[in-house]
N, C-alpha and C positions, 0 to 999 in steps of 0.2 A: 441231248446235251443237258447236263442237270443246271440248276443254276448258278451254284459255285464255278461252273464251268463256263458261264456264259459274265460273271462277273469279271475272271480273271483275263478273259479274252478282251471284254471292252475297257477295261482299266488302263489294261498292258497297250491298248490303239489310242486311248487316249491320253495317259502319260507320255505315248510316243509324238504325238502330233501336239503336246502342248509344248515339250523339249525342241521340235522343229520349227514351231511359231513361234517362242523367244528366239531360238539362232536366227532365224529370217529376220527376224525386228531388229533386234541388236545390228545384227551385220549391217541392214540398211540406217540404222542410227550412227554407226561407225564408220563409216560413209559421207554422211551432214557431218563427224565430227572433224575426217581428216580433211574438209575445206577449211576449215578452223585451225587446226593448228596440229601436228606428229606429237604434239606435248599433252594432248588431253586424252591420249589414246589409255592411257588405266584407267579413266573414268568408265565409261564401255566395258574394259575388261576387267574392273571389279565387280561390275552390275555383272556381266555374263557368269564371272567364277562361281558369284554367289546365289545365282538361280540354276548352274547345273544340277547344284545338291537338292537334298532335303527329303521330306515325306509329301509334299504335294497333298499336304491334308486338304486346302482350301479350296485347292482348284478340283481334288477331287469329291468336296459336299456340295460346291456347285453341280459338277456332273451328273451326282446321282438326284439332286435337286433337278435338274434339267429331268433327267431321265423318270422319275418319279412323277412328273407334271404331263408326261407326254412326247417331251421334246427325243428328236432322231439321234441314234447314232453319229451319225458322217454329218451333222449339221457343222461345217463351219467356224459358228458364230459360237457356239459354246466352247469350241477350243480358243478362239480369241479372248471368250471370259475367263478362261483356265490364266490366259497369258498374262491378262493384266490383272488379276490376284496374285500371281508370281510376284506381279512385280511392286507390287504394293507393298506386298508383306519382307522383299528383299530390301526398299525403301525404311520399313519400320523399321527392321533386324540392324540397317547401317545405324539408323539414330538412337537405339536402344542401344548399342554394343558403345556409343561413345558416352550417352547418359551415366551407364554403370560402369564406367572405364574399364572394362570387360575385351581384353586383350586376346580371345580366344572366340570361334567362331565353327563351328561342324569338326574339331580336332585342329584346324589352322587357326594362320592369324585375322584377327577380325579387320573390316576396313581400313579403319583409321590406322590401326597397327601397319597394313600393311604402305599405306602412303608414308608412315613414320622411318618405315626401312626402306622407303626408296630416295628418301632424303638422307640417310643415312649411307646408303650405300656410294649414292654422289659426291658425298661432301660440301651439301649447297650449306648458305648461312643461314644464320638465326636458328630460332628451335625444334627441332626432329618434331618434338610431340606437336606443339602449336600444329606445324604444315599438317601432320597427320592429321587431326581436328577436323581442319578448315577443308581440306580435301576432301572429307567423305561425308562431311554437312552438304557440303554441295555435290557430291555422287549421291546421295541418299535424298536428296532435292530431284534432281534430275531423274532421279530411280522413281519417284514420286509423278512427275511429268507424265515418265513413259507408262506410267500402270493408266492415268488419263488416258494418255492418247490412245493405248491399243483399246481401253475399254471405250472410246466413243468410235472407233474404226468398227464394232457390231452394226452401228446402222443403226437402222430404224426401233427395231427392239430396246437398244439403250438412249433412245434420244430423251432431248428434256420433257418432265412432265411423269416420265413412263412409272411405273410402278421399281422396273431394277434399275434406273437412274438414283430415283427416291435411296432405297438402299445402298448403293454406290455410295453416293453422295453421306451418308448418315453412317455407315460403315467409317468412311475414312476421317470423320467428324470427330466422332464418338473414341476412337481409338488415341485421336489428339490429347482429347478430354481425360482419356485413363492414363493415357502417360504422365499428365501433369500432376496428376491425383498422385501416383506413385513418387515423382519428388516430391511434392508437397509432402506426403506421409513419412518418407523419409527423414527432413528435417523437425515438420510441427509433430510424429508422431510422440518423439521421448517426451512433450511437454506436454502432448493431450491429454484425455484422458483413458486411463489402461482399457477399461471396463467397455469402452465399444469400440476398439483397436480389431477384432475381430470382422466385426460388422465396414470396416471404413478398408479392411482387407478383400472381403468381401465384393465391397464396391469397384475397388481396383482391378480386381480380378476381371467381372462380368467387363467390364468398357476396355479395360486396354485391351485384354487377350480375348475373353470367353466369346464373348459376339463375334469377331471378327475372323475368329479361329473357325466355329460351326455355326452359328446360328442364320449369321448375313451370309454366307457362301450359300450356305444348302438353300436360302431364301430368294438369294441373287437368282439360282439357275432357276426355282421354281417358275419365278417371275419372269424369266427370259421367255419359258417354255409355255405363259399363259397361264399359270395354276390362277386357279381364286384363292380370295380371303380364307377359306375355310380351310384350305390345306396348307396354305403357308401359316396360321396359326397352331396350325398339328405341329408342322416343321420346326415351331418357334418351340414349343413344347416338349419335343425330345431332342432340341439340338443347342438350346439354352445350360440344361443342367450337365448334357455333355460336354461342353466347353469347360465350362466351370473345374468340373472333375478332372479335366485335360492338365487344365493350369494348375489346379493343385498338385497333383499327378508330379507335374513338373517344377515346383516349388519346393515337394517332397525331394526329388530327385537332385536338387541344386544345393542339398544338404547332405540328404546320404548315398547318392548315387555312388557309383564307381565311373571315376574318373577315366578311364580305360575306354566305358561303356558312351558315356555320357559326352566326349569330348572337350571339359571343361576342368578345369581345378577343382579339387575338393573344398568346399566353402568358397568356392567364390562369391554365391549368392551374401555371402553373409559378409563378406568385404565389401559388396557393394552393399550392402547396406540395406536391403530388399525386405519392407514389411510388409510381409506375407501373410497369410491366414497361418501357417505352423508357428512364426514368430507370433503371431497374438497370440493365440491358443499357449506359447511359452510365457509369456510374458502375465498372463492373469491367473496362470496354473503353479506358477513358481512362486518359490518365496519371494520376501521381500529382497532381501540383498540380492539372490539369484536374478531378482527380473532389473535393478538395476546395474548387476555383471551383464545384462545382454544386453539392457540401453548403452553401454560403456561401449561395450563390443563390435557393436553393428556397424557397418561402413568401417571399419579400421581397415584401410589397406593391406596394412602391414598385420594383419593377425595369423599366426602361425597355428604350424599342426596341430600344439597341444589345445591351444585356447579354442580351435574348432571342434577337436575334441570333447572339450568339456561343456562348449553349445549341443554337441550332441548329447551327451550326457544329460546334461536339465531337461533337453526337452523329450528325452525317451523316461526319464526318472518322473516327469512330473504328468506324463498321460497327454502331451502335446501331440505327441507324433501320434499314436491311438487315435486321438482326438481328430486330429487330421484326416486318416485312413476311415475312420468310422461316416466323417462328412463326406469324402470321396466315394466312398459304398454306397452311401443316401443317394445324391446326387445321381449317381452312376446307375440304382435301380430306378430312380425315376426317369430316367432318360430311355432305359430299356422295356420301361413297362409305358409308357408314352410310344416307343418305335411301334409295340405292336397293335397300337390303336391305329398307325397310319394307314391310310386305305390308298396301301401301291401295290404293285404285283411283285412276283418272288424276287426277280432279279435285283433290281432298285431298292428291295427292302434287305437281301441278305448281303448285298453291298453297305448297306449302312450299317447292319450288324457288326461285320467284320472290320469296316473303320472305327466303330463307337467300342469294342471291345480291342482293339490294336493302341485305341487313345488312353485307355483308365487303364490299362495292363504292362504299357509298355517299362521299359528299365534304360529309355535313352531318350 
């Protein structure tokens, strides 16, 4: 059996057994909920809709981080860490999607959207939007809850003290800390200053997304599986600059992707108002008047085809997007020239491969 073959076999068992240990959780959370009340029963079934999907990036650099350290196949406990990184990151995606009033979610509607159309459809009082809000702040709380408790139901492995506690814990810390960074740069960035807009991009990138996307997963499983210091700073080393590349990758894409592909609007990133590494890169590359059309621009709700248009324009006319692509290739061969330093065996290593080449390549 080559290794490509032995990768797609253990992905495919444990993709499958991480999709069966969220239904088991949920279902018995659904359960605690209906002694509570038939009324809180979408809370449950928005966390479940929203962990069916996805690419399972996270819980898959755990895996191969587990599997790279040592750790078993059929071990259990690393499909419970699969489980509660689901649900972490399903946790984020509800508070992200209301942060950027981002009405759209995997091609549907995003949580809050959807609590807004069930007040809608009833004809309860007061505000559709508000209830929407407050509804999936608190699905997106309790989604948060649940990524705890399934990650301390590992045992002994994640107890306090432990080395993947540590991460845990600073994973979900850190990713607070880049969220707030990215409002804050939204509002203070039109008055900062342009010239290290780049750099304060940069920042935002590596702590909301970069870390938490590959760096802590792939670092979490090491540490479940026993690695020492030495390998988890390998791991830090090719799964840091991969992150990073991930999220530009996907910044890119929230400008000129295909809608179709992508399952979002065209420019929405740019109605929410999203300062990105491509927007700084716009922003110090463009003329003067250009770069304050795109301070004007940014966060407008209401900004239309053409005016998205013409953001794309400046920033392909002015070496922005280039700019971007050219950091995303950097990035992306240090990550790959970093994998082949790792001292794993084939399988766990052409597994990373083909995640870390599926992350800087993808078009969705």
């Amino acid at each position: 059996m080559t290794a490509l073959t032995h990768v797609a076999s253990e992905q495919s068992q444990f993709i499958s057994g991480v999709a069966d240990r969220l239904s088991g959780f949920l279902s018995e959370q659904q359960d605690v909920m209906a002694a509570v009340s038939a009324d809180v029963a979408p809370l449950i079934g928005s966390i479940a809709n929203l962990v069916t999907g996805g690419k399972r990036l996270r819980a898959l650099m755990c895996y191969w981080g587990w599997r790279g350290a040592g750790g078993h196949a059929d071990d259990p406990d690393i499909i419970t860490a699969g489980c509660a990184l689901e649900l972490f990151q399903a946790a984020a995606l509800i508070h992200d999607d209301i942060i950027d009033r981002s009405d759209t979610r995997r091609g549907g509607p995003s949580v809050h959207k959807r609590f807004g159309q069930l007040h809608e459809m009833n004809a309860w009082a007061l505000d559709s939007g508000r209830f929407g809000d407050a509804a999936a702040i608190l699905t997106g709380d309790l989604c948060l809850s649940y990524s705890e408790e399934a990650f301390t139901d590992i045992g002994p492995r994640a107890a306090s003290g432990t080395p993947a506690r540590r991460i845990f814990n600073v994973m979900r810390a850190e990713v607070m800390a880049g969220q707030y960074l990215d409002i804050l740069e939204e509002v203070a960035g039109p008055v900062r200053d342009r010239g290290s807009s780049v750099d304060r991009a940069k920042s935002i990138i590596r702590y909301k997304s970069a870390k938490y996307s590959t760096e802590h997963p792939l670092a979490l499983g090491g540490a479940l599986a026993g690695a020492p210091d030495g390998l988890l700073k390998k791991y830090s080393e090719f799964s840091l600059p991969l992150g990073e590349a991930f999220q530009m990758r996907d910044d890119v894409l929230g400008v000129f992707g295909d809608p179709e592909t992508t399952g979002k609007p065209a420019g929405d990133d740019l109605r929410e108002g999203k300062r990105t590494v491509l927007v700084g890169f716009a922003i110090n590359q463009a003329s003067a008047a250009e770069a304050d059309y795109l301070d004007r621009m940014l966060g407008k709700p209401s900004l239309g085809e053409d005016e998205v248009a013409e953001i794309r324009h400046i920033m392909v006319a002015c070496g922005a997007l280039d700019a971007t692509e050219s950091l995303i290739s950097e990035l992306s061969n240090q990550a790959f020239e970093a994998l082949e330093r790792l001292p794993l065996h084939d399988v766990p290593l052409t597994a990373l491969r083909q995640l870390a080449e599926a992350a800087v390549s993808r078009a969705a």
